[in-house]
C-alpha positions as CSV (number, residue, x, y, z in Angstrom):
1,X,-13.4,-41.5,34.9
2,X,-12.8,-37.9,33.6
3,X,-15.1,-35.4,34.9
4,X,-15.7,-32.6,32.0
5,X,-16.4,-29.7,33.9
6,X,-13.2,-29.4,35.8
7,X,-10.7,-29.7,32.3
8,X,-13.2,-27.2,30.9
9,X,-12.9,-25.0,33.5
10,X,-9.2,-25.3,33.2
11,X,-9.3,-25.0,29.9
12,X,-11.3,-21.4,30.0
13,X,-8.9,-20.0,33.1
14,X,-5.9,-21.1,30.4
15,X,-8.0,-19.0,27.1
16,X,-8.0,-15.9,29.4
17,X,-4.6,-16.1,31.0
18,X,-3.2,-16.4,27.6
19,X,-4.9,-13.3,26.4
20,X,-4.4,-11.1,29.5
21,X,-0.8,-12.1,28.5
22,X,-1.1,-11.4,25.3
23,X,-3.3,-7.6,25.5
24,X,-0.4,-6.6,28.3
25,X,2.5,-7.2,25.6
26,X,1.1,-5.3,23.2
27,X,1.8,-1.7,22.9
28,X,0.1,0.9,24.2
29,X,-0.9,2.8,21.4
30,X,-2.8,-0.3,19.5
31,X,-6.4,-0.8,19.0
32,X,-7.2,-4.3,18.7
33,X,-4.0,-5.6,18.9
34,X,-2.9,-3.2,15.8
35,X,-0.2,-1.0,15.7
36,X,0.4,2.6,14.6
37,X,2.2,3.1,11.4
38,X,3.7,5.9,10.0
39,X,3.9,5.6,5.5
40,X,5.0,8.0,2.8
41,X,3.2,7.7,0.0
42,X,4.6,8.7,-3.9
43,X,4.3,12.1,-5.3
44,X,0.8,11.6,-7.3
45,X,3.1,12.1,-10.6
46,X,2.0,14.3,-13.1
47,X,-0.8,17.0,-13.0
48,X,-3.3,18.8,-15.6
49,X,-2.3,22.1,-17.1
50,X,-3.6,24.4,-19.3
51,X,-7.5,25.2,-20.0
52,X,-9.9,22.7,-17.5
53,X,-6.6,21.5,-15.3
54,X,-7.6,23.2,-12.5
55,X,-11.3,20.9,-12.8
56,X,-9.5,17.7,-13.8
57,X,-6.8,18.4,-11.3
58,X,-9.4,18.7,-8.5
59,X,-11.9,16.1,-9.4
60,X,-10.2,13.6,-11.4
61,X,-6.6,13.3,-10.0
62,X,-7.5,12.2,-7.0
63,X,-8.8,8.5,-8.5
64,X,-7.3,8.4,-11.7
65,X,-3.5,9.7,-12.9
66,X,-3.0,12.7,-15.8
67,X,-1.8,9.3,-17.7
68,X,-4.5,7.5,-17.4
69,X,-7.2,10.1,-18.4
70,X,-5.4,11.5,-21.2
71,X,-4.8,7.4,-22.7
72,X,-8.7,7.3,-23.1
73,X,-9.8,6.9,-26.8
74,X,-11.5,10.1,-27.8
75,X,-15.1,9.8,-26.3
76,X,-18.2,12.3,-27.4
77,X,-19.4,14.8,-24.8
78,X,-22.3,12.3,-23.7
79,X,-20.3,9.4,-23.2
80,X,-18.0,11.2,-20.6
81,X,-21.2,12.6,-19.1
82,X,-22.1,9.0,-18.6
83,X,-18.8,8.2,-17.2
84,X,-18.5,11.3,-15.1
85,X,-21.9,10.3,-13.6
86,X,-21.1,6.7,-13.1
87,X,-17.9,7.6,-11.0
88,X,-20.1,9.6,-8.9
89,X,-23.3,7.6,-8.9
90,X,-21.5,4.2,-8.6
91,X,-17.9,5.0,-7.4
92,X,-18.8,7.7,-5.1
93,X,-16.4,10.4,-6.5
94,X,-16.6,13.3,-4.4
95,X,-17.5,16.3,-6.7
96,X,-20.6,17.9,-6.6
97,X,-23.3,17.4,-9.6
98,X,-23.4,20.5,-10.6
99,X,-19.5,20.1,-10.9
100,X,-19.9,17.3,-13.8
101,X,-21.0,19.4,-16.9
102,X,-17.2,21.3,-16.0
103,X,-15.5,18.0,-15.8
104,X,-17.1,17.3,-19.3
105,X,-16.5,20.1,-20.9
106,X,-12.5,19.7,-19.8
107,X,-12.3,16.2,-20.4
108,X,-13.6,17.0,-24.3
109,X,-11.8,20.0,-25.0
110,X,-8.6,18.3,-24.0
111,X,-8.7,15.8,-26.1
112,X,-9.8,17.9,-29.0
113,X,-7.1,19.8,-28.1
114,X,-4.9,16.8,-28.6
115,X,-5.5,15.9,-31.5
């Protein structure tokens, strides 16, 4: 007859001699078993200039690239005001609210400017 408790017992002293094991092989400068990493990231590519850059360099760049914004179809002032608030609102953008009639007033003027 095989008594449970014993090959349970066994079993458990295994689980935890297996991960003492394991926690002592792992280096010591891992939290939870994960490593430090060092990575260099790309160059953000191209930046705003001219009239509002320094807004849409400071509030915009850091989600979205200077390509991306400036492909947008040409939107009227309220529609970016709606974007501008969704990315804060929704997305959690990090500019201030007082910050987003700037950011809507570059966003337009740059693509009127465009055109």
């Amino acid at each position: 007859m095989i008594r449970p408790l014993p090959l349970l017992l066994g079993a458990a002293i295994g689980l935890v001699a297996c991960a003492a094991a394991a926690r002592a092989a792992a280096p010591a400068d891992t939290a939870a078993g994960f490593a430090t990493r060092t990575v260099d990231l790309p160059s953000p590519g191209a930046m705003f200039s001219g009239s509002g850059a320094e807004t849409l360099n400071r509030d915009c760049t850091m989600c979205h690239s200077a390509g991306f914004i400036d492909r947008q179809p040409p939107l009227p002032a309220a529609t970016w005001r709606a974007e501008v608030t969704k990315m804060k609102a929704i997305f959690g953008a990090p500019y201030a609210e007082a910050d987003i009639p700037a950011i809507v007033d570059a966003l337009v003027a740059r693509q009127q400017a465009a055109k």
